[in-house]
C-alpha positions in Angstrom: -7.4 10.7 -4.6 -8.9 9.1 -1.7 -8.9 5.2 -2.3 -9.1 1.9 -1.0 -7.6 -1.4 -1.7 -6.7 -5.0 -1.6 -3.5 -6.5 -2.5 -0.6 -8.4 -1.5 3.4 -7.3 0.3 6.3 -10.0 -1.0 9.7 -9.1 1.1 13.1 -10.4 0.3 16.0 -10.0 1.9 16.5 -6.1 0.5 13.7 -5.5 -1.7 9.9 -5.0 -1.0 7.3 -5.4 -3.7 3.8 -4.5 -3.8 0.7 -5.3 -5.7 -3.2 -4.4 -5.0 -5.9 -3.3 -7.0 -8.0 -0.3 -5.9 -11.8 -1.1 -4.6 -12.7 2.3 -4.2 -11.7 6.1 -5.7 -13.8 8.9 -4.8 -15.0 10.4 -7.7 -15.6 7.5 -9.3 -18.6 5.1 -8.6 -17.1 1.8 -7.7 -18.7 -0.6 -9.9 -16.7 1.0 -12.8 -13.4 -0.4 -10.8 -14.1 -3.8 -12.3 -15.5 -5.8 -15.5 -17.6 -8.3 -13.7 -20.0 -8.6 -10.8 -16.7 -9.9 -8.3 -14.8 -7.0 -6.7 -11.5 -9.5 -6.7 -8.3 -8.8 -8.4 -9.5 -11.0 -11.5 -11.7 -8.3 -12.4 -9.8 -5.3 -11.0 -9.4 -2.3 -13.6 -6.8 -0.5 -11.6 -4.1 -1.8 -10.1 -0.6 -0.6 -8.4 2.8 -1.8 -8.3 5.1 -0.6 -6.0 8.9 -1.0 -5.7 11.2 -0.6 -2.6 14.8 -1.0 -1.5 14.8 -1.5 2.3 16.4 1.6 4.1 16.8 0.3 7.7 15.6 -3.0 9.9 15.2 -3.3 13.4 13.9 -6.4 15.7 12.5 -5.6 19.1 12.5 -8.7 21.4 10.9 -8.7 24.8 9.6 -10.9 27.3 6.7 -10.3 29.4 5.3 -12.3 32.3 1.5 -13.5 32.2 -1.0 -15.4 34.0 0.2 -18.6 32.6 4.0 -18.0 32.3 6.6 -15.9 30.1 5.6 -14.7 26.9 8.4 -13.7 23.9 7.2 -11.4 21.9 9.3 -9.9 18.6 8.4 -7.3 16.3 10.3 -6.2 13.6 10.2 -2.7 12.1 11.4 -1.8 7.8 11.6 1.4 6.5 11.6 1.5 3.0 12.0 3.8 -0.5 10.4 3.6 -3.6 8.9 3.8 -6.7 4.9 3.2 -7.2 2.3 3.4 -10.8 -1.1 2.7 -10.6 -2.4 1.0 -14.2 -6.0 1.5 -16.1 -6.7 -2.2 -17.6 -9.5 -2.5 -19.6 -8.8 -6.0 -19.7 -7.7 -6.9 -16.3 -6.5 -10.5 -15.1 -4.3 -9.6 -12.0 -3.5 -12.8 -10.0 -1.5 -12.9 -6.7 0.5 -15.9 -8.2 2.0 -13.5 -10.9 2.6 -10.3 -9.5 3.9 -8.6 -12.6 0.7 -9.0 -13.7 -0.9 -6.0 -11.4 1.6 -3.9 -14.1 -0.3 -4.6 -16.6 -2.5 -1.9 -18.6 -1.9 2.1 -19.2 0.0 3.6 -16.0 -1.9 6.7 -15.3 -0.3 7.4 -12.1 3.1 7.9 -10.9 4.7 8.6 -7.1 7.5 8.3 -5.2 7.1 6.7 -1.7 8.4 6.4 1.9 7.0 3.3 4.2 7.2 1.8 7.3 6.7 -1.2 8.3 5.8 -3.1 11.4 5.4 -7.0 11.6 4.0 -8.1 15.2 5.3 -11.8 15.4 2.3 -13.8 16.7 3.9 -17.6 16.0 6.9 -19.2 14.1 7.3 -17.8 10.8 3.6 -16.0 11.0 2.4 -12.5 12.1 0.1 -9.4 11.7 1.6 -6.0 9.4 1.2 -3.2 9.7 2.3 -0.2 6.9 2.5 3.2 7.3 3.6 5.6 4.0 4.3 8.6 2.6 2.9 9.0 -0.8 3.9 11.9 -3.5 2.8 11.7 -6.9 5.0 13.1 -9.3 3.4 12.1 -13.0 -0.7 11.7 -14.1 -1.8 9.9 -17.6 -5.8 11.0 -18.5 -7.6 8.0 -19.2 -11.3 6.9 -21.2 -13.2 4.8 -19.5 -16.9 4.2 -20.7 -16.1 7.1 -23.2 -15.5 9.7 -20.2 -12.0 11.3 -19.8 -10.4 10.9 -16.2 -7.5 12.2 -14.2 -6.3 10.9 -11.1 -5.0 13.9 -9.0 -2.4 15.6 -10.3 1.7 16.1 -9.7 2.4 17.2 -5.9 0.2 15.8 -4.3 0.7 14.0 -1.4 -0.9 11.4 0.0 -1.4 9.4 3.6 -1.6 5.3 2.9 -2.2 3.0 5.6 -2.5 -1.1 5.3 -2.7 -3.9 7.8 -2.5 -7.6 7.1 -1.3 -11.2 8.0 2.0 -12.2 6.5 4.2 -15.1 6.7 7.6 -16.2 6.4 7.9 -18.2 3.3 11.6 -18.4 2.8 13.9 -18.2 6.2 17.1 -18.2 4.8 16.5 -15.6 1.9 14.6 -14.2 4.2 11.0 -14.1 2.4 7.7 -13.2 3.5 4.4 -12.7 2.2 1.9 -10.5 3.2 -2.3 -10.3 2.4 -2.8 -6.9 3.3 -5.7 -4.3 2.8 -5.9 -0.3 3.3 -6.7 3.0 2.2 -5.2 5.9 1.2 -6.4 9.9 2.4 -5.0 13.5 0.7 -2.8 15.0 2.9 -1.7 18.1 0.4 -2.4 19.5 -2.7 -0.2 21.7 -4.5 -1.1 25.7 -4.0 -2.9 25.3 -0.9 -1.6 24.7 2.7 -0.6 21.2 3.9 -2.5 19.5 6.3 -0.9 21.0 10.4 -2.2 20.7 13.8 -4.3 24.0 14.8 -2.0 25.8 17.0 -4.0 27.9 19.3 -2.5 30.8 21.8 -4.9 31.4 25.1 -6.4 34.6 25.3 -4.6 37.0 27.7 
C-alpha cells in the first residue's frame, strides 16, 4: 500500500517510538483520510505506532577544513527492530503531546520492521534525520468506512519506508530526542510474485 505521511520519532536511551498519521494511500482518495477540511493529525483517520528496541549505535566524528576555518561535523547512525499497527479511527484526535493517542481506533494493520537511522548534527543538541526501513506486514483487519469494506494489503508483503526530518535533543543525560519527520512508503514485494531485483543483463556474444 503505497502511502505517505506525517508524524513524529521520540528516542530514549534504548527504545525508539513512532507516531504519524497517513496523508495519502493509493486506492483511496485522500479526503477520506480525515473528518475535517485540515489534513493535520487532529483530524487524521489512520494513524501508526511503531515500537523499537535499538540494535546497534554508532557516532562518526570528523573535522573538515573550510574557507573560514575547521568545521566538526558528527553524525550518528541507529539501527533498530520492531513492532508497527496502523489504526482506522472514525473519531480521530491524535496529538503529538500524547503519543499513545496515534493508537487509538481499530488496528487494521500489522508489520514487523527493520530501520536505520541517520542523524546529521547541524548544532548543539539539533540536527536533520534521516530513516531508512524495512517493512513486512504480517496481519490485515477489513474495515467500513463510509459503508465500503477495505483492506490494506495483505500478509507478506513488504514494503520500502523512507522519512526525513529535524529532531532535537530534549534530554542529554537520558539521552532523548525528538524528531518531526515526514515520508512515504513504496511496495517492494507481494507474496506469489517475484521481489523487486536489479535487471541482470549478459552481453550478446
Amino acid at each position: 500500500m503505497p502511502s505517505n505521511s506525517s508524524g513524529a520519532s521520540i528516542r530514549t536511551e534504548a527504545t525508539l517510538f513512532r507516531t504519524a498519521n497517513l496523508t495519502h494511500i493509493s486506492g483511496l482518495t485522500d479526503t477520506l483520510l480525515f473528518s475535517g477540511t485540515l489534513a493535520n493529525e487532529a483530524d487524521a483517520r489512520f494513524t501508526f505506532y511503531t515500537t523499537a528496541v535499538l540494535t546497534s549505535r554508532s557516532v562518526i566524528t570528523g573535522a573538515f577544513a573550510t574557507v573560514s576555518g575547521s568545521l566538526t561535523s558528527s553524525v550518528f547512525v541507529i539501527d533498530a527492530s520492531g513492532q508497527t499497527v496502523y489504526y482506522y479511527n472514525p473519531t480521530p484526535g491524535g496529538t503529538f503531546a500524547n503519543p499513545a493517542s496515534f493508537a487509538a481506533g481499530i488496528p487494521i494493520v500489522t508489520a514487523t520492521i527493520r530501520s536505520q537511522n541517520i542523524l546529521n548534527v547541524q548544532s548543539p543538541g539539533k540536527g536533520l534525520g534521516t530513516n531508512f526501513a524495512e517493512f513486512t506486514q504480517s496481519g490485515v483487519s477489513p474495515f467500513t468506512l463510509d459503508g465500503v469494506i477495505y483492506q490494506l494489503g495483505q500478509a507478506g508483503v513488504m514494503e520500502r519506508l523512507f522519512s526525513t526530518g529535524e529532531g532535537i535533543n530534549t534530554d542529554p543525560l537520558t539521552p532523548k530526542s525528538f524528531t518531526v519527520l515526514s515520508g512515504n512508503a513504496v511496495v517492494t514485494g507481494v507474496p506469489g510474485q517475484q521481489n523487486f531485483a536489479p535487471l541482470i543483463m549478459r552481453n550478446a556474444p
